[in-house]
C-alpha positions as CSV (number, residue, x, y, z in Angstrom):
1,X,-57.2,33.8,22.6
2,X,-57.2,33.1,26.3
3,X,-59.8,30.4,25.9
4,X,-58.5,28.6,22.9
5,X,-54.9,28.4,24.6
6,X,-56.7,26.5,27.4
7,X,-58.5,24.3,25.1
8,X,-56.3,23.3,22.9
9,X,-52.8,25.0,23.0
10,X,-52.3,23.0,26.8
11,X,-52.5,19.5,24.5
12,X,-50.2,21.1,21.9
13,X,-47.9,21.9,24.7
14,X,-48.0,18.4,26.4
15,X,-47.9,16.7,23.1
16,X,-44.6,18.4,22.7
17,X,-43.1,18.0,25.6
18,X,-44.0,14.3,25.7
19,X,-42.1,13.6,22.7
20,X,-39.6,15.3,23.2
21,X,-38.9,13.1,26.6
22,X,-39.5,10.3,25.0
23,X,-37.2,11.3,22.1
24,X,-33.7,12.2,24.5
25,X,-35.0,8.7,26.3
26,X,-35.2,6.6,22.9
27,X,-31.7,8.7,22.4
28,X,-30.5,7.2,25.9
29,X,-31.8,3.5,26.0
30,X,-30.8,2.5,22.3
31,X,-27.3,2.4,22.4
32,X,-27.4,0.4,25.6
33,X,-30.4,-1.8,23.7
34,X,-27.9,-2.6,20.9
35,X,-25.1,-3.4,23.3
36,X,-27.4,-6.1,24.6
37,X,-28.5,-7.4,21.5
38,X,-24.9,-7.7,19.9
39,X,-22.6,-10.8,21.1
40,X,-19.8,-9.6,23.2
41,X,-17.5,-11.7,20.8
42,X,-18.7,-9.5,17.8
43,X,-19.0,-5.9,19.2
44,X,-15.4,-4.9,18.5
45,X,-15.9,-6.1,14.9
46,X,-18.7,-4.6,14.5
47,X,-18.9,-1.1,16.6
48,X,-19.1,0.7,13.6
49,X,-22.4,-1.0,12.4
50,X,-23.5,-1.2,15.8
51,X,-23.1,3.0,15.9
52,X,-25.3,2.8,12.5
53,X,-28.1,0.8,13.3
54,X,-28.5,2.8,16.3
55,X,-28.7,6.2,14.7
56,X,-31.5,4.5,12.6
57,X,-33.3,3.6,15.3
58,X,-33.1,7.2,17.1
59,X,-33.7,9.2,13.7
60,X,-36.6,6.6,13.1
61,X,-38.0,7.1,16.3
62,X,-37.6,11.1,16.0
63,X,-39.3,11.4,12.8
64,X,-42.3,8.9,14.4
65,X,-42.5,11.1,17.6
66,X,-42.4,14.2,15.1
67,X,-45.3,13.2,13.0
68,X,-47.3,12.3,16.4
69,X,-46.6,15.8,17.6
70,X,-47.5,17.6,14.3
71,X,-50.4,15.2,13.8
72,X,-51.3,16.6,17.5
73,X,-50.8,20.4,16.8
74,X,-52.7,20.1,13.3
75,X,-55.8,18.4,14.7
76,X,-56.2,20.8,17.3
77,X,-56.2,23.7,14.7
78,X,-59.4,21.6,13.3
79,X,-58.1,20.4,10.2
80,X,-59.1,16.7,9.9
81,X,-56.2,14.5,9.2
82,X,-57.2,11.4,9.1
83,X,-57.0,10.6,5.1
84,X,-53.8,11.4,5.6
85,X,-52.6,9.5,8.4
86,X,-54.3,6.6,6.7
87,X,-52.7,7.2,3.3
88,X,-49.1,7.4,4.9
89,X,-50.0,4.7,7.7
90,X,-51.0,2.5,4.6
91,X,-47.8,3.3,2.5
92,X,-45.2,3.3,4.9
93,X,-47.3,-0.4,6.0
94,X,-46.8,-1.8,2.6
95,X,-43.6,-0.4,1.1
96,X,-42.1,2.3,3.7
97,X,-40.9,-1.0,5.9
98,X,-40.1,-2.9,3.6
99,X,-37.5,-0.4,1.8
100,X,-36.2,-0.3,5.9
101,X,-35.4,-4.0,6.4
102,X,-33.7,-3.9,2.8
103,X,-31.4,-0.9,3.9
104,X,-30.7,-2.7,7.1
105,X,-29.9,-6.3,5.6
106,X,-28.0,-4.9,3.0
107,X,-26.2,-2.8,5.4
108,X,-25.8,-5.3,8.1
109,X,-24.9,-8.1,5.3
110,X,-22.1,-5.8,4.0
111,X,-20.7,-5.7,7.5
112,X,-20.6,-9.1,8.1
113,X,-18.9,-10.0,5.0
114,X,-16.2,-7.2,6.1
115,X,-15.9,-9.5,9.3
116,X,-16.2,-13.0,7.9
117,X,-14.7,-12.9,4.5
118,X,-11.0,-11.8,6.0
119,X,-11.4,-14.7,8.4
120,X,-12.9,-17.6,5.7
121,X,-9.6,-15.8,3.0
122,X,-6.7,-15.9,6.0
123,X,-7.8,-19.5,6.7
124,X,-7.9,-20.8,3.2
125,X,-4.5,-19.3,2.2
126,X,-3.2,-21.0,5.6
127,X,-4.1,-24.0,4.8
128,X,-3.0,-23.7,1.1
129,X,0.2,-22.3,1.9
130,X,1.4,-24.0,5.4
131,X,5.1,-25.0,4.8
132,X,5.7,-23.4,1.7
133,X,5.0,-19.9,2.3
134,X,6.1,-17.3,5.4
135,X,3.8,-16.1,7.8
136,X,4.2,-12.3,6.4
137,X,3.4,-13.5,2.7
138,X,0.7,-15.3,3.3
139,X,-0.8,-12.4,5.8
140,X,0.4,-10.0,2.7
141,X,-2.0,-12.2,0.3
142,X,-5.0,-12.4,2.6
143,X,-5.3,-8.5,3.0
144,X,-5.0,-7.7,-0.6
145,X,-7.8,-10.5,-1.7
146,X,-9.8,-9.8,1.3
147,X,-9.9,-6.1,0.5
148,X,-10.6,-6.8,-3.3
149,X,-13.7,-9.3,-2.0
150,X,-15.1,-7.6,0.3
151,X,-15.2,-4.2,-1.7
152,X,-16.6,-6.7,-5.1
153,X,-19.5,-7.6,-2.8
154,X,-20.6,-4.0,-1.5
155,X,-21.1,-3.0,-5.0
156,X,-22.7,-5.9,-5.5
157,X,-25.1,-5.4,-2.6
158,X,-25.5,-1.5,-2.9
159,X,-26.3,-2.3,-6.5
160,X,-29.3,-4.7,-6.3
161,X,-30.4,-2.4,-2.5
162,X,-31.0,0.4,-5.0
163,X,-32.9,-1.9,-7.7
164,X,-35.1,-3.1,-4.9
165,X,-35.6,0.5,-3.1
166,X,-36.6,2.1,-6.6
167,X,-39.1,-1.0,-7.3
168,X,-40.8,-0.5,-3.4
169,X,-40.9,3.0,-4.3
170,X,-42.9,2.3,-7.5
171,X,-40.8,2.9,-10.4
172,X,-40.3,0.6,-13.0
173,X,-36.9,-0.8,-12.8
174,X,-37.3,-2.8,-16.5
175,X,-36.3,0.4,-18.7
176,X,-33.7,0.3,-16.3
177,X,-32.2,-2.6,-16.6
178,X,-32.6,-2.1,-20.3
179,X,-31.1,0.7,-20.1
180,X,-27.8,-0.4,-18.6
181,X,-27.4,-3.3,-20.4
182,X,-27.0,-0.5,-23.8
183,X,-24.6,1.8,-21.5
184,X,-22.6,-1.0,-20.5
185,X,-22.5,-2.0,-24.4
186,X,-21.4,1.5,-25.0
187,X,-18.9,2.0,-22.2
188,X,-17.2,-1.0,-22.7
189,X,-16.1,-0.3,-26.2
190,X,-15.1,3.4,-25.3
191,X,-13.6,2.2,-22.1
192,X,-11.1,-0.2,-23.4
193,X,-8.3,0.7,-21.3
194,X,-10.6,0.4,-18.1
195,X,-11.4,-3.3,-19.3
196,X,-8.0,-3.9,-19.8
197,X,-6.7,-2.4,-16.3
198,X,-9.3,-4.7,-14.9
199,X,-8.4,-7.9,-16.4
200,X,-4.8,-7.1,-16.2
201,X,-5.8,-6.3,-11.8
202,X,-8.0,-9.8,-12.2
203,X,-4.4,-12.3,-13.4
204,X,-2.2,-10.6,-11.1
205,X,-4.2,-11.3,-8.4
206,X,-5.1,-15.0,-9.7
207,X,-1.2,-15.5,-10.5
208,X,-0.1,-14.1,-7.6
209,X,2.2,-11.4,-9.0
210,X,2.7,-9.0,-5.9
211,X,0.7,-8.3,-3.2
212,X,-0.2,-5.1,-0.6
213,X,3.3,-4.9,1.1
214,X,5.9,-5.7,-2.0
215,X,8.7,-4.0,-2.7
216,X,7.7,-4.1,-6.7
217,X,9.0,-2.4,-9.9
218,X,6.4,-2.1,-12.9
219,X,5.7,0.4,-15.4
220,X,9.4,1.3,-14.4
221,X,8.3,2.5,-11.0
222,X,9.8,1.1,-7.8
223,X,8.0,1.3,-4.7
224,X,6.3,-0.1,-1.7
225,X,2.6,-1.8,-3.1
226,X,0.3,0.2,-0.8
227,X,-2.9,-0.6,-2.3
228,X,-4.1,-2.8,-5.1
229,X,-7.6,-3.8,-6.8
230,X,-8.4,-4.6,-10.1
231,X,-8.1,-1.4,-11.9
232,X,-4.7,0.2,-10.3
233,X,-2.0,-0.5,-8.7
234,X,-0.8,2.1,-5.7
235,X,3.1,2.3,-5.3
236,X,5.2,4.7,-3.4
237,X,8.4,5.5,-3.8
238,X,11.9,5.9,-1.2
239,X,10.6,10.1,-1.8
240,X,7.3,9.7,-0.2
241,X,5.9,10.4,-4.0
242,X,2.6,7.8,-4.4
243,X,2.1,6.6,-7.8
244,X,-1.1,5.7,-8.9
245,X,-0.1,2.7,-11.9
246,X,-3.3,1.5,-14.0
247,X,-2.9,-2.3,-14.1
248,X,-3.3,-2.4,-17.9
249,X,0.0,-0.3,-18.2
250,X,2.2,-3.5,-16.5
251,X,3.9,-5.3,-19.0
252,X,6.7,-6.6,-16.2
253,X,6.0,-6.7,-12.2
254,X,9.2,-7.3,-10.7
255,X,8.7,-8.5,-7.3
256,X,11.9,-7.8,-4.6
257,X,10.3,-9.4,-1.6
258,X,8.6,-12.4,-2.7
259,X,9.9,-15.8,-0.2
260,X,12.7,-14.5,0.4
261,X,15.5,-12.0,-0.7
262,X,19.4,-11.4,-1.6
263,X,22.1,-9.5,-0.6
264,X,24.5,-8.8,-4.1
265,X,27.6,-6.4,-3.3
266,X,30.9,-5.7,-5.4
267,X,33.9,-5.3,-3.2
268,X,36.5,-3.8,-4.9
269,X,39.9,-3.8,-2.9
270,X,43.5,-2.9,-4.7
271,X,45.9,-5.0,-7.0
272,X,48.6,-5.6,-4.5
273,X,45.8,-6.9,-2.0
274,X,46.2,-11.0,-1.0
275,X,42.8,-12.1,-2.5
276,X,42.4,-15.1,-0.5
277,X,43.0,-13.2,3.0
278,X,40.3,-10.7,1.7
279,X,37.8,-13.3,0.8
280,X,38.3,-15.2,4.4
281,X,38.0,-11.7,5.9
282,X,34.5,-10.8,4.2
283,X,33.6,-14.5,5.3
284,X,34.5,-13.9,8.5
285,X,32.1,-10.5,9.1
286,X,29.1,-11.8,6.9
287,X,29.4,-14.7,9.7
288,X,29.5,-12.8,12.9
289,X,26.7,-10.8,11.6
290,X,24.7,-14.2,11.5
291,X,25.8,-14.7,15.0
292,X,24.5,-11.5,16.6
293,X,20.6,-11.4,18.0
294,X,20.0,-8.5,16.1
295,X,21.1,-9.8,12.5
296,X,20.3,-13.2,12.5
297,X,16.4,-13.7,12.2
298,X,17.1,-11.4,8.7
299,X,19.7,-14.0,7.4
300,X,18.7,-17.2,5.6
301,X,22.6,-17.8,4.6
302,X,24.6,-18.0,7.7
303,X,28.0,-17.8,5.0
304,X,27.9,-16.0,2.0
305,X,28.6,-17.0,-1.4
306,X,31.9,-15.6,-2.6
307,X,30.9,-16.6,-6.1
308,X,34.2,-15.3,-8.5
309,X,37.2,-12.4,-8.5
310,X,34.3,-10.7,-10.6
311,X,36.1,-8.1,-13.1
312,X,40.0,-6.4,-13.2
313,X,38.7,-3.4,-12.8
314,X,40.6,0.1,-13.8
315,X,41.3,1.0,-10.2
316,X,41.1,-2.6,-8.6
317,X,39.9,-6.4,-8.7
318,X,35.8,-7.0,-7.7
319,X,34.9,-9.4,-5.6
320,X,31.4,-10.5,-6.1
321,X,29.5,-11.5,-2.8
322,X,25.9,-12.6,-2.5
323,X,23.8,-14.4,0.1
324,X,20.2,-15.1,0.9
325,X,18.3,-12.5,3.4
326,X,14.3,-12.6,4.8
327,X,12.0,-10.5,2.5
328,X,12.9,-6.9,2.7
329,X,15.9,-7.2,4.4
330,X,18.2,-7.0,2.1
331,X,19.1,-3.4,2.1
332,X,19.5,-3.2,5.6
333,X,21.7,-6.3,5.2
334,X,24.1,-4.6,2.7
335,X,23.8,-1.1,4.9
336,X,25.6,-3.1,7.4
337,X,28.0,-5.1,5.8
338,X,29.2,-2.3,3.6
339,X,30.2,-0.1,6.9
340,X,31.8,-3.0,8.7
341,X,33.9,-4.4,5.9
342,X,35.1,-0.6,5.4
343,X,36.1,-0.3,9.2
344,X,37.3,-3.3,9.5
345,X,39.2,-3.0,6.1
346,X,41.0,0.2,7.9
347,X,42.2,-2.1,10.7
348,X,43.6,-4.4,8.8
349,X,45.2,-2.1,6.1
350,X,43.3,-3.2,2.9
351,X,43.2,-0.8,0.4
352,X,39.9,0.2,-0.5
353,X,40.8,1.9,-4.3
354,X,39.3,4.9,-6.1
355,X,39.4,6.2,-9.5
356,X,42.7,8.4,-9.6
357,X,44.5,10.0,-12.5
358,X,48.6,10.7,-12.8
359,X,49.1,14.3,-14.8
360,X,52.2,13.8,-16.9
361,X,53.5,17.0,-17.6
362,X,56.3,15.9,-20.1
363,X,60.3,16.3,-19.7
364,X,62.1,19.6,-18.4
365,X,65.7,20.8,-20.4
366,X,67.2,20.0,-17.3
367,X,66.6,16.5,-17.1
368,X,67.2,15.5,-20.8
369,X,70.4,17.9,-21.5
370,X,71.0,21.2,-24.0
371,X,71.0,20.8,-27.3
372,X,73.9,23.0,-29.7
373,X,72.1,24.8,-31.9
374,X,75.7,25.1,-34.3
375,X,76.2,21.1,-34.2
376,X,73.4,19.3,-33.1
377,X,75.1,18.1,-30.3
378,X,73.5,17.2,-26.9
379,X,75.4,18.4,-24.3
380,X,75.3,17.2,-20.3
381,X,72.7,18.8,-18.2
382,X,74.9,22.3,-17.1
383,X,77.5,22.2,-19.6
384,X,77.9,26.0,-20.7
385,X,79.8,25.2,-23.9
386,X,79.2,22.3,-26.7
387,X,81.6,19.4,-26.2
388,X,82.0,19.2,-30.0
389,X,82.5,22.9,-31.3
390,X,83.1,24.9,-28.0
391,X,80.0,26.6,-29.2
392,X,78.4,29.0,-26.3
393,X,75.2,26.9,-25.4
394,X,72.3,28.9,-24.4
């Protein structure tokens, strides 16, 4: 035993040790390899493929420096292995690389069309929309189409990866293809509703109906658009409660925040109010609100629109007020104006009405008089005897 660990277990020993310093090395140099090799101008976009491609390389290298070791410990047990080495030298020489650099391409040109397609999809809709669109819009746009893009092309790359894998690997991809073109046939006339969510996803995109960001109401949901892609639409609501809308069930998208937004209240104040002093004083704080640092970027109209005495109401007269606001802002907009017109309605003494009922309990005895019960006669309230007959009144 003695003698064969000297002969051949030392080599077995060495051959392990030597790969596995060589292995915690390879684990040590590759990151800082890859650093190298990646443009300082694309690392940040691109840390998380950089992290990838460097795993490969270390679990590449492992599983070389493994083979070497176990090709190592099996020779020294006398077992030729040479067939074999040349059998898996030979495949992984004509296909084993090859499916490699199609992982890697496909990998790497999914990554870079993460990178590059926001960039080429902000730009266009710059260009396209400079002076007719805000900045938050047009951001609004790029993210949705970019996301809807970018995650079109992976499936498109992960798709024809897998074709060309499965052909290196020797199947026939033919019945395949053959294959899916009859289970596409057959899902696409028992998916209906999945074809129609996706073309419904595809023209409100194209028409530009809403985008990631919108305050939207559709299939009689309103909510913030968190995410959409052609086959649903994400909304959540002022609860916190995430809806998940398929496209094909939109009939109506109404969008709240599209350009630009408006601020719609009712005033009611009471019938003996001067209407005129009311209107100037609603003016008046719509205006100072445009004045102050706070309010002013959120206010397109610097006076608002005191469109009509709106209704007579059956507590007191409406007055409608409206004006223009920045996307979104029109809730905080009427927040405010709502508590300053009521404090400043208290200073001022403008009644403010509120639904109010009067209980009328009919007429007492001793308001309308006694009645004789002998004559008919009504007496004065407190008479003790009828002034007709003399009759005792009860």
């Amino acid at each position: 035993m003695w003698e064969w660990f000297i002969t051949n277990g030392v080599w077995i020993l060495i051959a392990v040790v030597a790969g596995l310093v060589l292995f915690f090395l390879l684990k040590r140099w590759a990151p800082r390899a890859m650093e190298k090799l990646v443009p300082k101008q694309w690392q940040e976009q691109l840390k998380g493929t950089q992290r990838v491609v460097t795993w490969v390389i270390i679990g590449i290298g492992g599983v070389l420096l493994a083979l070497a070791i176990a090709a190592v410990v099996v020779s020294r047990f006398g077992v030729d292995i040479t067939p074999a080495l040349e059998v898996v030298g030979g495949w992984l020489l004509a296909h084993g690389i090859r499916i490699l650099v199609i992982i890697l391409l496909s990998y790497l040109t999914y990554k870079i069309a993460k990178v590059v397609i926001p960039r080429i999809v902000e730009r266009s809709i710059t260009v396209t929309g400079k002076g007719r669109r805000a900045k938050a819009y047009l951001a609004k746009r790029s993210k949705t189409l970019s996301s809807v893009i970018t995650h079109t092309i992976g499936i498109f790359i992960a798709i024809v990866a897998i074709f060309m894998v499965l052909s290196e690997v020797g199947i026939d991809i033919t019945p395949l293809l053959a294959g899916a073109g009859v289970i596409g046939i057959a899902i696409g006339f028992g998916a209906q509703s999945l074809i129609r969510d996706i073309l419904a996803g595809f023209f409100i995109m194209v028409e530009d109906q809403y985008n990631v960001g919108d305050v939207v109401k559709a299939a009689d949901i309103t909510g913030g658009v968190e995410e959409l892609n052609l086959r649903r639409t994400l909304l959540r609501d002022l609860d916190g409660i995430l809806h998940v809308v398929p496209n094909g069930e939109i009939r109506v998208a109404s969008n709240y925040t599209r350009t630009w937004s408006r601020a719609h209240l009712n005033i009611s104040v009471a019938y003996k109010e001067d209407l005129d002093r009311v209107m100037s004083i609603i003016r008046k704080i719509w205006e100072e609100m445009a004045e102050e640092p706070k309010w002013e970027p959120q206010l397109i109209s610097k006076t608002p629109w005191l469109l009509r005495v709106n209704e007579f109401g059956d507590s007191g007269i409406i007055i409608k007020v409206v004006g223009e606001t920045q996307p979104m802002s029109q809730w905080d907009v009427m927040g405010e104006l709502r508590r300053r017109i009521k404090r400043v309605f208290d200073e001022e003494g403008i009644e403010i009405p509120w639904p109010h009922v009067k209980l009328y309990m009919g007429e007492s005895s001793a308001d309308t008089g006694l009645t004789c019960g002998a004559c008919s006669q009504v007496n004065p309230p407190g008479s003790k005897f009828c002034s007709r007959c003399g009759a005792k009144l009860s």
